[in-house]
C-alpha atoms as a printed R data frame, in Angstrom:
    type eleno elety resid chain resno       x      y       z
1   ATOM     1    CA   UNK     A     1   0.000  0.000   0.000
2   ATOM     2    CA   UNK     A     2   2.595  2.220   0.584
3   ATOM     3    CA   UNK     A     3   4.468  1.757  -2.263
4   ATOM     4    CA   UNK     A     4   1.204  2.557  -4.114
5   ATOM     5    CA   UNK     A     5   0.863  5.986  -2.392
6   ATOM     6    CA   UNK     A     6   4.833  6.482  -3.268
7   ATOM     7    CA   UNK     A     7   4.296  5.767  -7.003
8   ATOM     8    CA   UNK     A     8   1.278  8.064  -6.936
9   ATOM     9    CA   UNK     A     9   2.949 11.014  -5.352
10  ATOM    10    CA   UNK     A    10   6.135 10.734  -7.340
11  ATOM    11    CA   UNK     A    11   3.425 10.876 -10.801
12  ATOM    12    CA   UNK     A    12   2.164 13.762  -9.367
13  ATOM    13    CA   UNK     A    13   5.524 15.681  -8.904
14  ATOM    14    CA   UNK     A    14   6.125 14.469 -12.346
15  ATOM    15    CA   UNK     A    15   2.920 16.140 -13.407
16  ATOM    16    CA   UNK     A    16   3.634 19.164 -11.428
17  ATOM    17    CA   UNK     A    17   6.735 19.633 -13.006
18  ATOM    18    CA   UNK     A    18   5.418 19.133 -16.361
19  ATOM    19    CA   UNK     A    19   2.808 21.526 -16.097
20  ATOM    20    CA   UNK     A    20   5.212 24.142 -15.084
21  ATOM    21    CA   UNK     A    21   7.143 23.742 -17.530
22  ATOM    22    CA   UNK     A    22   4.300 24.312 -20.102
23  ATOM    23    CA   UNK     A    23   2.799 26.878 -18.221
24  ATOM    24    CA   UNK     A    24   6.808 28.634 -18.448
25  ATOM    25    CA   UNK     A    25   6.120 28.710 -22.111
26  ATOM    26    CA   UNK     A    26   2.433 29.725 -21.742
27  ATOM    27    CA   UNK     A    27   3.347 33.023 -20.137
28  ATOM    28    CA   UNK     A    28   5.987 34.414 -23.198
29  ATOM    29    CA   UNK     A    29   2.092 34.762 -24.436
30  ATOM    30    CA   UNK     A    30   0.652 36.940 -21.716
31  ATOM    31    CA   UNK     A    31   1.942 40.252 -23.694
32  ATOM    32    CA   UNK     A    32   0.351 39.117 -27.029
33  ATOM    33    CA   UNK     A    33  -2.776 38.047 -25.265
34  ATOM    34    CA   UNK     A    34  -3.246 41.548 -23.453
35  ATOM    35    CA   UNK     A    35  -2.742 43.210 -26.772
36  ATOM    36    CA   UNK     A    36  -5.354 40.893 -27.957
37  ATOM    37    CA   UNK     A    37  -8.157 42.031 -25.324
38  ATOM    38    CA   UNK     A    38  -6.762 45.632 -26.159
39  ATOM    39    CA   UNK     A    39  -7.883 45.162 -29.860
40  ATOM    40    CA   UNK     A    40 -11.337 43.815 -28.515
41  ATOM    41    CA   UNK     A    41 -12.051 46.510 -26.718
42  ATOM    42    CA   UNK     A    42 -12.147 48.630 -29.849
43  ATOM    43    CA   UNK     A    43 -14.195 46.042 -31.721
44  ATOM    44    CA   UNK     A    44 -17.833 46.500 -32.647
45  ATOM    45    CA   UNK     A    45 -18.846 43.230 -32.568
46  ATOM    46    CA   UNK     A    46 -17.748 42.699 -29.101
47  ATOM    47    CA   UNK     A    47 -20.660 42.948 -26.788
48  ATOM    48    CA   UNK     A    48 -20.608 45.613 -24.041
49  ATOM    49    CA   UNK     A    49 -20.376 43.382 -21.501
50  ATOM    50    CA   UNK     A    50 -17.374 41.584 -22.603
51  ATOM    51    CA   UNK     A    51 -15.552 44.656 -23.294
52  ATOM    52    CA   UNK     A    52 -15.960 45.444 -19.277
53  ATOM    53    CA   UNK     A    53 -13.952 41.806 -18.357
54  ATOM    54    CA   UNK     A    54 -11.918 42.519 -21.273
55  ATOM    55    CA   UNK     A    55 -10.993 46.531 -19.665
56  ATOM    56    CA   UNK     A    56 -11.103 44.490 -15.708
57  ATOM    57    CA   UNK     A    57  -8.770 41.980 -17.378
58  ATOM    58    CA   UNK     A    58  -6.394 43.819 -18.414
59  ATOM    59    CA   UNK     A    59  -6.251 45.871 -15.073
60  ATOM    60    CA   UNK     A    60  -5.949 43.284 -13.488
61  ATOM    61    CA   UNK     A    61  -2.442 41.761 -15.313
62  ATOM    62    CA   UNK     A    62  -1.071 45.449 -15.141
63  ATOM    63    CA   UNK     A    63  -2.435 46.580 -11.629
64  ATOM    64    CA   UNK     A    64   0.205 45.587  -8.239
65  ATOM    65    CA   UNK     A    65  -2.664 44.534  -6.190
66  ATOM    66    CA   UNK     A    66  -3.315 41.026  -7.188
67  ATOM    67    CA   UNK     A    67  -4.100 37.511  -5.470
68  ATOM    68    CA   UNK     A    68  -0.819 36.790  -5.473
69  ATOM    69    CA   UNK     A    69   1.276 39.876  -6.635
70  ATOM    70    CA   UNK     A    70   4.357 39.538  -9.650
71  ATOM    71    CA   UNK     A    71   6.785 40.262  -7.336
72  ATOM    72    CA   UNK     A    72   6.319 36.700  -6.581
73  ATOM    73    CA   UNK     A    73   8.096 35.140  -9.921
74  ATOM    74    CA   UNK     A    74   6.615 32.589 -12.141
75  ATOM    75    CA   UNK     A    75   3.346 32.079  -9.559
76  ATOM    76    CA   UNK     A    76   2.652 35.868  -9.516
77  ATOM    77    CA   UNK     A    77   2.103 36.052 -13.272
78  ATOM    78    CA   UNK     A    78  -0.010 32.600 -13.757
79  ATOM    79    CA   UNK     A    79  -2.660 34.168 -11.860
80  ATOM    80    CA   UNK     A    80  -2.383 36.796 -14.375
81  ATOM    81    CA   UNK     A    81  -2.717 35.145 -17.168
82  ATOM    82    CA   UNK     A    82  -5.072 32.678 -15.742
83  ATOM    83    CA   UNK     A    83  -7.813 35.381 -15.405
84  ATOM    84    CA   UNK     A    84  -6.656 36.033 -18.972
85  ATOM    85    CA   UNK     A    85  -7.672 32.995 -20.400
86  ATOM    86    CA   UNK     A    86 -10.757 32.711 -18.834
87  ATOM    87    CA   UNK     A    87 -11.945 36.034 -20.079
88  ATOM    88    CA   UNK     A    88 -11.244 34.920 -23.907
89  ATOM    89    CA   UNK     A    89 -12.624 31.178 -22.806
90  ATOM    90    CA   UNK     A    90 -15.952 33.510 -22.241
91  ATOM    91    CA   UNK     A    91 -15.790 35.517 -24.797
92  ATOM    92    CA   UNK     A    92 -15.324 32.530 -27.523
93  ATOM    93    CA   UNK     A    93 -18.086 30.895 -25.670
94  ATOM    94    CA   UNK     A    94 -20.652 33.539 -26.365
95  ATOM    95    CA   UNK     A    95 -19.571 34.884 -29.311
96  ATOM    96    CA   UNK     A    96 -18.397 34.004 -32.954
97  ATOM    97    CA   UNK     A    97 -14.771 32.785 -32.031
98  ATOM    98    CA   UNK     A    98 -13.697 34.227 -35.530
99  ATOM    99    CA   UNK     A    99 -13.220 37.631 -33.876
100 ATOM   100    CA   UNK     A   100 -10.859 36.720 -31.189
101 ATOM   101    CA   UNK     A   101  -8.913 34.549 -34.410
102 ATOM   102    CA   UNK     A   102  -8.948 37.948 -36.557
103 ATOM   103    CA   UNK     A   103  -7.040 40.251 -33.622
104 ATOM   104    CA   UNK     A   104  -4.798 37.372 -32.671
105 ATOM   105    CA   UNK     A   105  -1.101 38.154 -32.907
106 ATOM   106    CA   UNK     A   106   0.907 35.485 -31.364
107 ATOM   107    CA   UNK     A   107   1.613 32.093 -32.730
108 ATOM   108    CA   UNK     A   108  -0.643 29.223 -32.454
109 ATOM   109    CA   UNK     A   109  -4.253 28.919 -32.280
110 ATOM   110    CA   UNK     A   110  -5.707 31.433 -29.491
111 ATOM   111    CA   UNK     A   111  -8.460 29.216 -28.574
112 ATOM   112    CA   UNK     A   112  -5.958 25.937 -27.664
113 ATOM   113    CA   UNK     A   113  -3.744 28.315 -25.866
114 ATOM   114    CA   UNK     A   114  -6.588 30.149 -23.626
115 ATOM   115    CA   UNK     A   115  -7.951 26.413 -23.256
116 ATOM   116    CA   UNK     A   116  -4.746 24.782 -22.432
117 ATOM   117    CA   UNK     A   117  -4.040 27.798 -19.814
118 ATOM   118    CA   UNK     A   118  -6.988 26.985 -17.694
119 ATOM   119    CA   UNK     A   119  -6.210 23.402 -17.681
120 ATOM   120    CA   UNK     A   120  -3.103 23.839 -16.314
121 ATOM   121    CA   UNK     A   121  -3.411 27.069 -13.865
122 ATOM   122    CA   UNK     A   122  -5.473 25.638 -11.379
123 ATOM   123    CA   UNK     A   123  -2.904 22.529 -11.014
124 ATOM   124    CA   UNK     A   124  -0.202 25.578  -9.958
125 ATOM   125    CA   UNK     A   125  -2.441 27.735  -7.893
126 ATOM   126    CA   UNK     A   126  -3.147 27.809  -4.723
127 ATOM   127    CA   UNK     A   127  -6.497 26.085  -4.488
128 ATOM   128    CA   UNK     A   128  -8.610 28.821  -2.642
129 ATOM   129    CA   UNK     A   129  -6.968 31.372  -5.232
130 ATOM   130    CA   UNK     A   130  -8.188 29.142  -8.181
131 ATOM   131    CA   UNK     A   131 -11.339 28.785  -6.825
132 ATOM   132    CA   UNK     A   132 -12.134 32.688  -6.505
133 ATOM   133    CA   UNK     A   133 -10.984 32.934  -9.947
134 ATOM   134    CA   UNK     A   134 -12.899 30.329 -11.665
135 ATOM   135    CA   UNK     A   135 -16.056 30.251  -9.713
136 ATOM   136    CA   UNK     A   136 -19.163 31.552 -11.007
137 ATOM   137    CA   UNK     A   137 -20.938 34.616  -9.642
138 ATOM   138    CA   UNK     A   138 -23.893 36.418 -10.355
139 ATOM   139    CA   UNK     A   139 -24.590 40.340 -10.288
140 ATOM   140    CA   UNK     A   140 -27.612 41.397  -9.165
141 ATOM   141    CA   UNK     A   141 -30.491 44.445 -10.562
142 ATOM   142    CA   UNK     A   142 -28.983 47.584 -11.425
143 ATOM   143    CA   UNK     A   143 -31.482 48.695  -8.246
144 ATOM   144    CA   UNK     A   144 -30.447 45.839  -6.135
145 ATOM   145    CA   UNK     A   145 -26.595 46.600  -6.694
146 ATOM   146    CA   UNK     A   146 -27.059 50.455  -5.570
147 ATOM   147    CA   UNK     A   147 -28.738 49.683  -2.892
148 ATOM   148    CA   UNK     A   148 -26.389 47.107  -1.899
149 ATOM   149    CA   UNK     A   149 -23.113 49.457  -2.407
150 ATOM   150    CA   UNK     A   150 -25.332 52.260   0.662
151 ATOM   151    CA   UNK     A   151 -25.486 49.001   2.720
152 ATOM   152    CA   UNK     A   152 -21.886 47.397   1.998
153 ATOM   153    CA   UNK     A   153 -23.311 44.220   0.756
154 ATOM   154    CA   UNK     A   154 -21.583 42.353  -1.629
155 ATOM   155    CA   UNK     A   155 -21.692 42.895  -5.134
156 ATOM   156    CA   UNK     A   156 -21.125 39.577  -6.293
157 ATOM   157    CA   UNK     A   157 -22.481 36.503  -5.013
158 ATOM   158    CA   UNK     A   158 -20.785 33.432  -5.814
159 ATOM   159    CA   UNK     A   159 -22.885 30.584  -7.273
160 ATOM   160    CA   UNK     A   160 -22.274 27.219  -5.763
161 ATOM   161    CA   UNK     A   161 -20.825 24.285  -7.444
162 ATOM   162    CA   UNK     A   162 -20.849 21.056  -6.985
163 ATOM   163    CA   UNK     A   163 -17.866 19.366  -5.814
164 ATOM   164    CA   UNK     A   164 -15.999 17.477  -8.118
165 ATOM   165    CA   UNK     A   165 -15.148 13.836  -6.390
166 ATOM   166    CA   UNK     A   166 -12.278 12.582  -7.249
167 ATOM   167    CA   UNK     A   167 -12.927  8.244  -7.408
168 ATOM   168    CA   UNK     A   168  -9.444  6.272  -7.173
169 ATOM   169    CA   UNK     A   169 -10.127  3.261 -10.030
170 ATOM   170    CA   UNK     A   170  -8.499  1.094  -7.780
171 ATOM   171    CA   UNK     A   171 -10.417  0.828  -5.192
172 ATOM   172    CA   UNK     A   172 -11.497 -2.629  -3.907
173 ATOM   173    CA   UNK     A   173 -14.907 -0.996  -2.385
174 ATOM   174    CA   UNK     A   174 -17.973 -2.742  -3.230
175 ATOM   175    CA   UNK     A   175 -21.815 -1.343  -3.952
């Protein structure tokens, strides 16, 4: 058994270390994809709405105050551009994904890169930070968020997910 646990925590390392290493050459993109929401932004076709997580986005990468702030190398800037590529993620999910193709200017395909980015960010964040990040939230009325901001409520509320269970296939548990 405990050779079991051994193997299976020396496959993670090895998949920790892997992922870093991808997520090394992810970030050379970070520039190219901030330019990208920049070009967006000035985009007709690109709802209101998006342009506002596009402009947050992009304040976010540039702004000090993060979750966990760039002075911090390597970590500091995959929360960066994890926000990133959930913002295009969105964005290609609601809209025609030709548009974010057209005002890509980095190598590759945009859409496997933002996809491949959230696949691997969460693996290198902290999990509470990766939660905030990816959960879902819901704003409320125009009225309802006024007269929240004169009572200090929240303006967000987060909407719960379920918990995803992770099964081990080699379990000897029966039904």
């Amino acid at each position: 058994m405990a050779e079991i646990a051994s193997a299976n925590k020396h496959e993670s390392r090895g998949l920790k270390r892997e992922a870093k290493g991808r997520m090394r050459n992810f970030l050379m993109f970070l520039p190219n994809m901030v330019l990208l929401l920049g070009r967006m932004l000035k985009d007709a076709r690109v709802p209101a709405a998006e342009k506002a997580l596009f402009l947050a986005a992009i304040v976010y990468v540039i702004s000090p105050l993060d979750f966990i702030p760039d002075f911090f190398p390597f970590i500091g800037q995959v929360d960066d551009i994890y926000v990133v590529a959930l913002t295009l993620l969105r964005m290609i999910n609601r809209s025609d994904v030709s548009v974010v193709r057209q005002h890509w200017s980095g190598g590759g395909d945009i859409v496997s890169l933002a996809d491949s980015v959230a696949s691997i960010a969460p693996m290198l964040l902290p999990k509470r930070v990766s939660r905030v990040l990816s959960s879902k939230v819901e704003l409320g009325s125009a009225a309802g968020v006024l007269k929240g901001i004169k009572k200090g409520e929240p303006l967000l509320v987060e909407i719960p997910q379920a918990e995803k269970i992770k099964v081990d296939s080699s379990s000897k548990m029966t039904n």
